[in-house]
C-alpha positions in Angstrom: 128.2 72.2 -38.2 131.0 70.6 -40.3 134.2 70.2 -39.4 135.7 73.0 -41.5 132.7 75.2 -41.9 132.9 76.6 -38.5 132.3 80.2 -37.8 134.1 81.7 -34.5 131.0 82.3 -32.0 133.2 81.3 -29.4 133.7 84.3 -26.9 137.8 85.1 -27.2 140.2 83.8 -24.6 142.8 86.2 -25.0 139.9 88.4 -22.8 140.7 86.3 -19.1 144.8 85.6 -20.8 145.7 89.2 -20.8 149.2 88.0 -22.2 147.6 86.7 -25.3 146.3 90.2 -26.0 149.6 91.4 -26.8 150.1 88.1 -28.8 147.0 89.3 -31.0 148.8 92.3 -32.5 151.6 90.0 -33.5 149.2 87.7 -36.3 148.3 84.5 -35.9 150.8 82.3 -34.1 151.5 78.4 -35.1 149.7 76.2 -32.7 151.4 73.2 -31.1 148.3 71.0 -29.6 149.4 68.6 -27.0 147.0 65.4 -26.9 147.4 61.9 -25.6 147.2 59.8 -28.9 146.5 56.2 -29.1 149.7 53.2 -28.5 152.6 53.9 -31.4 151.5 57.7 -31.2 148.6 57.2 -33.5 146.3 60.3 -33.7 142.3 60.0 -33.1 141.0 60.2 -36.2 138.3 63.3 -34.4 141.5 65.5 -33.6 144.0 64.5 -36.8 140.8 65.8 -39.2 140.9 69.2 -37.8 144.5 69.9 -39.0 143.7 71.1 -42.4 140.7 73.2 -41.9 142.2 74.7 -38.9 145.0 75.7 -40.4 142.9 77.2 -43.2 141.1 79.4 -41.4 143.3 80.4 -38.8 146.1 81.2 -41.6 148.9 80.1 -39.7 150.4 76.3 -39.3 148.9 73.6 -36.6 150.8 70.8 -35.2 149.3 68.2 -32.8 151.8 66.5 -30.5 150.6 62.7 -29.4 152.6 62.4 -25.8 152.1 58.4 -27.2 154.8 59.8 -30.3 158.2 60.8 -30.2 158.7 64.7 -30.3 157.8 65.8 -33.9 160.8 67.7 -36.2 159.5 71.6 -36.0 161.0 74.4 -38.2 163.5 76.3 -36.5 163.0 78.9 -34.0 159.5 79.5 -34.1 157.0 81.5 -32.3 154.5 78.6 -31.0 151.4 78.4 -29.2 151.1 75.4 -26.8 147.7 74.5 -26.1 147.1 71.3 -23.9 143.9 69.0 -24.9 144.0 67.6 -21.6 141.3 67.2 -19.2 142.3 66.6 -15.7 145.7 68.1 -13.9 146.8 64.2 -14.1 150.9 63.1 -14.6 150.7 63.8 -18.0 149.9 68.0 -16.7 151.9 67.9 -14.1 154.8 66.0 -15.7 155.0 65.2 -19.4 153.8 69.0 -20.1 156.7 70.6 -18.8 159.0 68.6 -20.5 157.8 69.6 -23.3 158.3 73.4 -22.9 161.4 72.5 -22.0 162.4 71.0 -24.5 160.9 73.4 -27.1 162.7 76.3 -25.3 166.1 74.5 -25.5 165.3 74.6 -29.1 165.0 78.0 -29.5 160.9 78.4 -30.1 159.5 81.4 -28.7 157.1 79.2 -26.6 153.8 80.8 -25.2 152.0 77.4 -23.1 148.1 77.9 -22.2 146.6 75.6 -19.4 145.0 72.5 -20.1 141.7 72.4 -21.4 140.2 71.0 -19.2 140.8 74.2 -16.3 139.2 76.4 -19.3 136.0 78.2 -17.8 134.7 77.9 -21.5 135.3 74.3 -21.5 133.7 74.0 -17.7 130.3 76.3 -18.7 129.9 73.0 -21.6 130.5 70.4 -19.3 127.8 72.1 -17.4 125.4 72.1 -19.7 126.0 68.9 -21.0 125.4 67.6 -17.4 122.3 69.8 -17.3 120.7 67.6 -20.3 121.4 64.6 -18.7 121.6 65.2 -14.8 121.3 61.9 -13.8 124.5 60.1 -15.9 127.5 59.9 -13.8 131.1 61.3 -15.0 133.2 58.6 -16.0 137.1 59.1 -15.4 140.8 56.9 -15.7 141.5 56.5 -11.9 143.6 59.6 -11.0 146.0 60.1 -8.1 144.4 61.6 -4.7 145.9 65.3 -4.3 145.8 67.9 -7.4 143.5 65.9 -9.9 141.0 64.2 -7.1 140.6 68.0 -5.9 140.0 68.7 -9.7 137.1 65.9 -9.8 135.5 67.4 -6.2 135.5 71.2 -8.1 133.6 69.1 -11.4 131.5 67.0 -8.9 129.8 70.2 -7.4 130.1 72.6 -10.7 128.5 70.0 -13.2 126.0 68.2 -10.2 127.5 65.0 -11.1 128.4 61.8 -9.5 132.3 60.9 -11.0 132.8 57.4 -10.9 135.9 56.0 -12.4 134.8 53.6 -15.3 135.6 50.4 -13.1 132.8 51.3 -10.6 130.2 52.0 -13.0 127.4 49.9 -13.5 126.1 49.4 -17.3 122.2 49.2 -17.0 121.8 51.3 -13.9 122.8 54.6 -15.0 123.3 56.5 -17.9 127.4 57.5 -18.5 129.8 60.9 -19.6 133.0 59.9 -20.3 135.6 62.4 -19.1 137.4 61.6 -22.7 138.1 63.6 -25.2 138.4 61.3 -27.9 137.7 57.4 -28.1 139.5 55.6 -25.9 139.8 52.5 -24.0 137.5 53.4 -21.8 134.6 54.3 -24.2 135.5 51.3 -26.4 134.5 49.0 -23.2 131.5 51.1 -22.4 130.0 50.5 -26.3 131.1 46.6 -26.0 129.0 46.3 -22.6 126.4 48.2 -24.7 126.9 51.6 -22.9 126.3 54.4 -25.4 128.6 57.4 -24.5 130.1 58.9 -27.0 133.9 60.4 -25.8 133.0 64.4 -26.0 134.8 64.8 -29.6 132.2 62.6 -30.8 129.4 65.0 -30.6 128.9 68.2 -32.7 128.0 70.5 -30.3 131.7 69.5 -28.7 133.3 70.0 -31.7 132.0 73.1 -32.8 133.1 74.7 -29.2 136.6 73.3 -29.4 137.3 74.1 -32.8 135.8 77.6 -32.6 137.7 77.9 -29.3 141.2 77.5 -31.3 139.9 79.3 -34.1 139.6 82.6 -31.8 142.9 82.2 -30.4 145.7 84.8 -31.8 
């Protein structure tokens, strides 16, 4: 399914946010998506393409925020809905994110900020299954701080049934890989010069479809 052409299929997560049930009756709110964006703040080109049609069909403006960029120049005083593309509870949740509202707030937005996507139980069922095609790849991560995000990786080891490995330890050849990445990285860029095919999750369809469908149902 194009990029675009989606149709909402995705179940609604204003039914677990009960606070964005309220937000519903209020029409749809701009979205302010948070991603990590490539050196000088460059946007991957998976996430930058789904600005227009987004916006189409949800009728109301979208925003992406690189934490790579400076802060972009928002219209005054507006009701926003935050939503972090982020996949692990790594500095950039835990530090850069609340910075942000913070910031936003001080500027007088009416700021409503959703987890990150990567603690999304819609998000978690697709990692599932995507592990259940392919049970015997290992999870490839960044290395990540022991505490919050290396009790984040034990709670995806034994949910998707996969080994996580951070990309350092994995072994091209041996074993088949799923980067933890939402869009091309570094780390997927090394894996296809080694001769590694794994896509960064943005990369396939099925992935795409879910996400964009996922912001599509939001209020």
């Amino acid at each position: 399914m194009a990029i675009g052409s989606a149709t909402s299929s995705a179940r609604p997560v204003q039914e677990r946010w009960p606070l964005l049930r309220k937000l519903a009756n209020e029409g749809p709110w701009p979205l302010l998506l948070v991603a990590h964006g490539h050196s000088g703040g460059v946007l991957p080109q998976v996430l930058e393409q789904w600005l227009a049609p987004l916006e189409k069909q949800r009728g109301a403006p979208v925003w992406i925020q690189a934490l790579t960029a400076e802060p972009l120049v928002l219209p005054q005083e507006l009701p926003l809905l935050m939503v972090p593309l982020l996949l692990t509870p790594g500095s950039h949740v835990r530090h850069d994110l609340p910075v942000i509202r913070q910031r936003l707030r001080r500027a007088g937005h009416r700021l409503v900020s959703l987890p990150f996507l990567g603690a999304w139980e819609e998000w978690l069922d697709h990692l599932a299954d995507l592990a259940q095609a392919d049970p015997s790849a290992c999870l490839l991560h960044h290395p990540l701080r022991v505490g919050l995000a290396n009790r984040y990786l034990q709670m995806l080891q034994e949910r998707l049934q996969l080994t996580p490995l951070t990309a350092e330890r994995f072994h091209a050849g041996e074993q088949r890989a799923l980067p933890l990445a939402l869009a091309p990285n570094r780390m997927t860029a090394q894996l296809q010069d080694a001769g590694v095919p794994a896509p960064a999750l943005l990369e396939r369809p099925i992935t795409q479809t879910l996400l964009f469908n996922l912001l599509l149902t939001l209020p």
